[in-house]
C-alpha positions, -999 to +999 in steps of 0.1 A: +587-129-716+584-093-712+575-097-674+578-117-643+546-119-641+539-133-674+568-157-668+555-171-635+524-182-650+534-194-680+559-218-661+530-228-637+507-239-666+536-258-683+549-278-654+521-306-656+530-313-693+565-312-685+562-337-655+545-361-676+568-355-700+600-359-679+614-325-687+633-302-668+614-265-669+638-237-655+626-200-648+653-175-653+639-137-640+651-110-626+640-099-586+652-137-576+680-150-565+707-152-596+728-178-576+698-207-573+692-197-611+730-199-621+728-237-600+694-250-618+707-238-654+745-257-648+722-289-640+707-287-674+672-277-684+652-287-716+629-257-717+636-225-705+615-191-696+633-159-689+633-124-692+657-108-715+677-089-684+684-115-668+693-142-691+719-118-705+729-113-667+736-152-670+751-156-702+773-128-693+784-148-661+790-179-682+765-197-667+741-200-699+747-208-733+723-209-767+737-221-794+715-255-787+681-245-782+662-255-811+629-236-807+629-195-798+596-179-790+590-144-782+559-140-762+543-102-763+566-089-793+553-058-797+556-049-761+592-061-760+599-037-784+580-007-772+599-012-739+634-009-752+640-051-752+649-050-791+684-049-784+687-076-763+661-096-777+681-091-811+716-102-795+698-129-778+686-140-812+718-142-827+731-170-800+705-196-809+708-224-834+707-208-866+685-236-886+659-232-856+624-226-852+613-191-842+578-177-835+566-146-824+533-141-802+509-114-791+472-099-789+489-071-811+509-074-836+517-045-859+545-027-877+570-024-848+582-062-851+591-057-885+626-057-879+627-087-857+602-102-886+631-095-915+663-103-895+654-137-883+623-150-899+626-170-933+591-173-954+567-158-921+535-169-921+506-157-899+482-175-878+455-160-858+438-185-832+409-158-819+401-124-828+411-091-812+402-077-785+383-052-799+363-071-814+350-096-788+312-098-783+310-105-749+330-073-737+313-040-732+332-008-732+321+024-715+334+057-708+323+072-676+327+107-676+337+129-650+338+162-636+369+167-619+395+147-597+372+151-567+344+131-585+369+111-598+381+096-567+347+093-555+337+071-587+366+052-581+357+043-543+321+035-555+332+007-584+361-006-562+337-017-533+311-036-553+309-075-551+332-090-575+367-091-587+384-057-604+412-046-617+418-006-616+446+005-637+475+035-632+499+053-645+526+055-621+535+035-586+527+061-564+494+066-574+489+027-569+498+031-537+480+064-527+446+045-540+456+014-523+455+035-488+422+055-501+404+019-504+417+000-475+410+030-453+374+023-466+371-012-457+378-028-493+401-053-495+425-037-519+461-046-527+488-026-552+511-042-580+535-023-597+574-028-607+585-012-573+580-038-551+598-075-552+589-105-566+578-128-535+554-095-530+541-095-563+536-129-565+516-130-533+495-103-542+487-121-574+477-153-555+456-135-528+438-120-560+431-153-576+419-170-540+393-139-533+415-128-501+419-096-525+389-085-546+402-051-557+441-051-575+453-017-582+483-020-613+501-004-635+507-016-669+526-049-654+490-064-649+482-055-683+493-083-704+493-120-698+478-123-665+448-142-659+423-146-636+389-162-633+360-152-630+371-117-634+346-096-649+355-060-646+381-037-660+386+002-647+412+021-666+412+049-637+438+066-656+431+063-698+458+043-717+485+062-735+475+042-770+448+017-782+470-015-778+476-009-743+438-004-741+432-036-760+456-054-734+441-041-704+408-046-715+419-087-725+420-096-685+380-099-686+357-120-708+378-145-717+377-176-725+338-169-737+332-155-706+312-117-707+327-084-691+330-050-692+359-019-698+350+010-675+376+040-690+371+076-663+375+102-688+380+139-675+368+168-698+404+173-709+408+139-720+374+133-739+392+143-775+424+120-769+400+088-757+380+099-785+409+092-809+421+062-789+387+043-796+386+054-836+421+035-832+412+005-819+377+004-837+355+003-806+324+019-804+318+024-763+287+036-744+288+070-732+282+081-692+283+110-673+284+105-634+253+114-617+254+137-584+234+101-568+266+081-571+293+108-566+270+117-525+247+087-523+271+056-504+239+036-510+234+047-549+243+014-576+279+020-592+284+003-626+285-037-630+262-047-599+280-028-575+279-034-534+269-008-506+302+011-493+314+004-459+315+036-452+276+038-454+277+023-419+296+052-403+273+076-380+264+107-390+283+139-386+274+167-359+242+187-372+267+221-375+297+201-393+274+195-417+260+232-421+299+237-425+303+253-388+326+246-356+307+225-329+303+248-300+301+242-266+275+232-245+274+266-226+273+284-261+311+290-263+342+276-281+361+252-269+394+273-259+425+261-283+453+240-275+481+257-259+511+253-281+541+227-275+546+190-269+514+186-248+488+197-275+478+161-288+472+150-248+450+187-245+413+182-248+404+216-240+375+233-215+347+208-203+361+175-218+375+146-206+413+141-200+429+106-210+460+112-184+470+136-158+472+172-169+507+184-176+520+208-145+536+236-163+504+243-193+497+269-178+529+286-175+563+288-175+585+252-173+597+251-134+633+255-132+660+252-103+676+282-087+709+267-099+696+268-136+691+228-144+660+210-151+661+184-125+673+188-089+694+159-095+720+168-120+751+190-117+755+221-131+780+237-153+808+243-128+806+205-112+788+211-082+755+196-070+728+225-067+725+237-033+692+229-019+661+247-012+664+271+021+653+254+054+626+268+073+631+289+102+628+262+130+645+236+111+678+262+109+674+267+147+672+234+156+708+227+137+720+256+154+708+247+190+726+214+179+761+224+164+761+246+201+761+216+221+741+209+253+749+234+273+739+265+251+712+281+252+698+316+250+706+337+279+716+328+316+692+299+319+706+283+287+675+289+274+633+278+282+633+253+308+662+230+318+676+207+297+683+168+308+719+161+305+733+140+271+747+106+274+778+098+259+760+086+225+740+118+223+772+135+229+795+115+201+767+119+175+760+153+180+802+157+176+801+142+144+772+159+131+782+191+144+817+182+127+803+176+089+805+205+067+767+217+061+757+227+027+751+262+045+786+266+054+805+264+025 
């Protein structure tokens, strides 16, 4: 199998037949855990699925051999050897019984598989079970023209949110991903498979797909082949196949089985010769569309195959001058003022508005600072010492001073306004110690 994907479901649909058969199915891929593979293929299997990288992984490790297994089949040959697999697939070939049975499967087979055809096939003979395709009745193909990636994206949002399953196909995993965030930020129920993420998330994004939690999957080629799903009847190739079999192949996860769908294919204006060649290739005929300025604006305009309203229809509508293109002015006629710059300008709401927390005390000038040059009053500064303290007010500092002097002192003859009561002997010891203490003012 040329995919995990592929693999997966290929074993699920032959484990009833193999229970009731008493054999022992084994799934050998890669993204999994090679030690509970190694374990299950040293207990013996009677049929086994793999991918090519892995079972060489295993053989490698001794924990597989081949030279028993009586019936070889190659499931999408003409992929494996478009994706640089006919090596491996060839060694692999060589290990099996050499008297065996060998058969070679796909939608498209074609000139690439002639090697594979003369090295290991003796008197081939071809069977075809169900035509391309191409050339299935109950599948429409259209190309949807557009003008630019603007409109693109827009078309793309419109198809993605109608009722239904679809499957939108990409080129690379990053722009899976950046569409995946584009449609879940729009309230459709989106999810992204590609080769970057791991097996138990690929698998559950395939099973959310086929129980409706997910009605849009975003994919690269790995969806193209093999997979299927019911009741699936629409196909978007948001970014136009590289040749007409991976066209055909994308195009094969809808109407099958007799079932009808269609092939939606967003053509810019610099692709309209090469998908113009791509269907002479394949010998489709599609219907031609150009997007209309309705869909592209209108969240309530129809998108193609029976489409759904957008959630974003239900959003309120924009302030009268952001939609003339202007700034929204103030009540009063003036601009809000501007954040001021720094840390605090995401807590800022500017003249007139409401505030979500206590204003900041130093936005509207400089950061307060100690004499001594820290932050805080608390912490020391460079030369060890603890900042000396802000200057006592003038009555405080003679009130120390009246009481480092003692009871008796005073100013002039009198000892000062009024007479003062004679201390006790506590008054007397505390105002010793306290007058024996270094102040901060003294040293």
């Amino acid at each position: 199998m040329p995919t995990r994907e592929l693999a997966q479901q290929v074993t699920d649909a032959l484990t009833p037949y193999a229970a009731a058969l008493r054999l022992r199915i084994t799934t050998v891929v890669g993204g999994m855990s090679i030690t509970r593979q190694s374990s299950s293929l040293r207990r013996g299997a009677e049929v086994l699925i793999a991918t090519p990288g892995r079972l060489m992984d295993l053989i490698e490790r001794g924990d597989c051999r081949l030279d028993q297994v009586a019936v070889t089949v190659l499931d999408e040959a003409d992929q494996m050897a478009d994706m640089g697999f006919l090596p491996q697939v060839t060694k692999l070939l060589k290990q099996v019984e050499p008297g065996g049975q060998r058969l070679l499967f796909s939608a498209t087979l074609d000139r690439n598989i002639d090697k594979l055809v003369k090295m290991f096939l003796d008197d081939p003979v071809v069977h075809s079970v169900d035509p391309s395709a191409g050339a299935v009745t109950t599948m429409e193909h259209h190309l949807l023209y557009v003008q630019d990636e603007t409109d693109k994206k827009a078309v793309t949002l419109r198809i993605a949110a109608r009722d239904g399953r679809t499957i939108l196909f990409m080129d690379t995993k990053r722009s899976v991903d950046r569409l995946v965030k584009r449609l879940l930020a729009n309230g459709v129920r989106a999810s992204g498979l590609h080769g970057g993420r791991s097996q138990p998330q690929r698998n559950r994004t395939l099973d959310q797909f086929k129980t409706g939690q997910v009605t849009t999957l975003v994919a690269t080629n790995v969806a193209a082949r093999g997979i299927h799903v019911d009741d699936l009847d629409m196909v978007v190739n948001v970014d136009p196949p590289m040749d007409h079999k991976d066209y055909l192949h994308r195009g094969g996860r809808t109407a099958r089985a007799g079932e009808s769908g269609s092939v939606f294919t967003l053509v810019l204006p610099e692709q309209k010769r090469d998908m113009g060649r791509l269907m002479s290739n394949a010998g489709i005929s599609p219907g031609r569309r150009r997007s209309s300025p309705a869909t592209r604006s209108s969240p309530s305009s129809p998108a193609p195959g029976s489409p759904r309203a957008s959630p974003s229809s239900s959003r309120p509508a924009a302030h009268p001058a952001a939609q003339a293109g202007g700034h929204r002015r103030h009540r009063h006629g003036r601009r809000p003022p501007s954040p001021p710059p720094g840390r605090f300008r995401k807590r800022w709401y500017g003249h007139g508005r409401t505030r979500l927390g206590p204003r900041p005390r130093h936005v509207h000038g400089p950061r307060l600072r100690h004499p001594t040059g820290s932050r805080t009053s608390g912490t020391t500064t460079g030369s060890g010492r603890a900042p000396a303290p802000r200057a006592a007010p003038d009555g405080a500092r003679a009130a120390r001073a009246r009481l480092r002097r003692g009871p008796g002192s005073g100013s002039g003859a009198g000892g000062g306004r009024g007479r003062q009561a004679p201390a006790t002997s506590r008054s007397r010891s505390a105002a010793s110690s306290r007058g024996s203490r270094p102040r901060p003012t003294d040293t």
